[in-house]
C-alpha positions in Angstrom: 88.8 80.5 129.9 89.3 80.6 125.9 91.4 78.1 124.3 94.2 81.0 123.8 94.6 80.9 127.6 94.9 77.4 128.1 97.1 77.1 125.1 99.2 80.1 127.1 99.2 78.2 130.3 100.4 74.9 129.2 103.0 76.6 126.5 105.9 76.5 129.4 105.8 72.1 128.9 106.1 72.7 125.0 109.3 73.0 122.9 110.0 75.7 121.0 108.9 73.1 117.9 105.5 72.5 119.3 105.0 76.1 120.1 105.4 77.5 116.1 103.1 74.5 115.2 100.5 76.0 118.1 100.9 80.0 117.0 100.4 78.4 113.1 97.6 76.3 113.9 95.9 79.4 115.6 96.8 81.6 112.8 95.2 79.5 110.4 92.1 79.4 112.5 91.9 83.0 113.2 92.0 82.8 109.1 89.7 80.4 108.4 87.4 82.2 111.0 87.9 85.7 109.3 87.1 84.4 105.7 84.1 81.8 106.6 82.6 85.6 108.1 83.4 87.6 105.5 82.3 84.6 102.8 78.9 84.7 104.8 78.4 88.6 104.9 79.0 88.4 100.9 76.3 85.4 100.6 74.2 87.6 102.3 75.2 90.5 100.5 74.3 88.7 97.3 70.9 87.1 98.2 69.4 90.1 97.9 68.2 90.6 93.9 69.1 94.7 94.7 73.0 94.1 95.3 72.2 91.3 92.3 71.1 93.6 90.1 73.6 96.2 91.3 76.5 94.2 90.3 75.3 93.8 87.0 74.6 97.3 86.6 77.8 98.1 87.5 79.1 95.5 85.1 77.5 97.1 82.3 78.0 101.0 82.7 81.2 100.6 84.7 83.6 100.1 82.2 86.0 97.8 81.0 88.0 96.9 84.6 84.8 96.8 86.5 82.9 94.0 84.2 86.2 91.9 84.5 86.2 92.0 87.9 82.6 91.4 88.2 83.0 89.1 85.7 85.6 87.0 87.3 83.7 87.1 91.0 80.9 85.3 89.5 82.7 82.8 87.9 85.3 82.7 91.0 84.8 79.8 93.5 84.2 80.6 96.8 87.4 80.3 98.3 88.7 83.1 96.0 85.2 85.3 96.0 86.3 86.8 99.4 89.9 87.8 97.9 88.5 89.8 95.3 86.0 91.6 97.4 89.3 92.3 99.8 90.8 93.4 96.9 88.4 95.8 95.4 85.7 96.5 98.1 84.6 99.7 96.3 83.3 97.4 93.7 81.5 95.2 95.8 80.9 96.7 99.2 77.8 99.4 98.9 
């Protein structure tokens, strides 16, 4: 039984209070989940000297846009390195 079911089974005791602070604590979970996996599958991404060396590549012939951007993910911490591949995967996604 996932936590989603017993969170569904005991929701009939809860006020309607406690059930938005439920749906947004499971929200932000869900969230946190989705961009600890997607911040891993761009570490990964970025270990490798090829995607390295792509990047900078990229940077260099890809004109103006594509350096800034490139520019900015590696200067970016890494809550915000995620939002910028979501935003422009074609830059980083191969």
């Amino acid at each position: 039984m996932t936590h989603y079911d017993i969170c569904r089974r005991s929701a009939k005791a809860l006020t309607p209070n406690e059930l938005l602070e439920m749906i947004e604590k499971l929200d932000k979970a869900t969230l946190i989940a989705e961009e600890l996996d997607m911040l891993q599958a761009l570490n990964d991404e970025l270990t490798s000297r090829c995607s390295f060396n792509r990047l900078h590549d990229d940077a260099k012939m890809g004109g103006s846009f594509h350096a800034s951007i490139i520019a900015a993910f590696f200067k970016a911490d890494n809550n915000n390195k995620p939002r910028l591949v979501r935003a422009f995967p074609e830059i980083f996604l191969p």
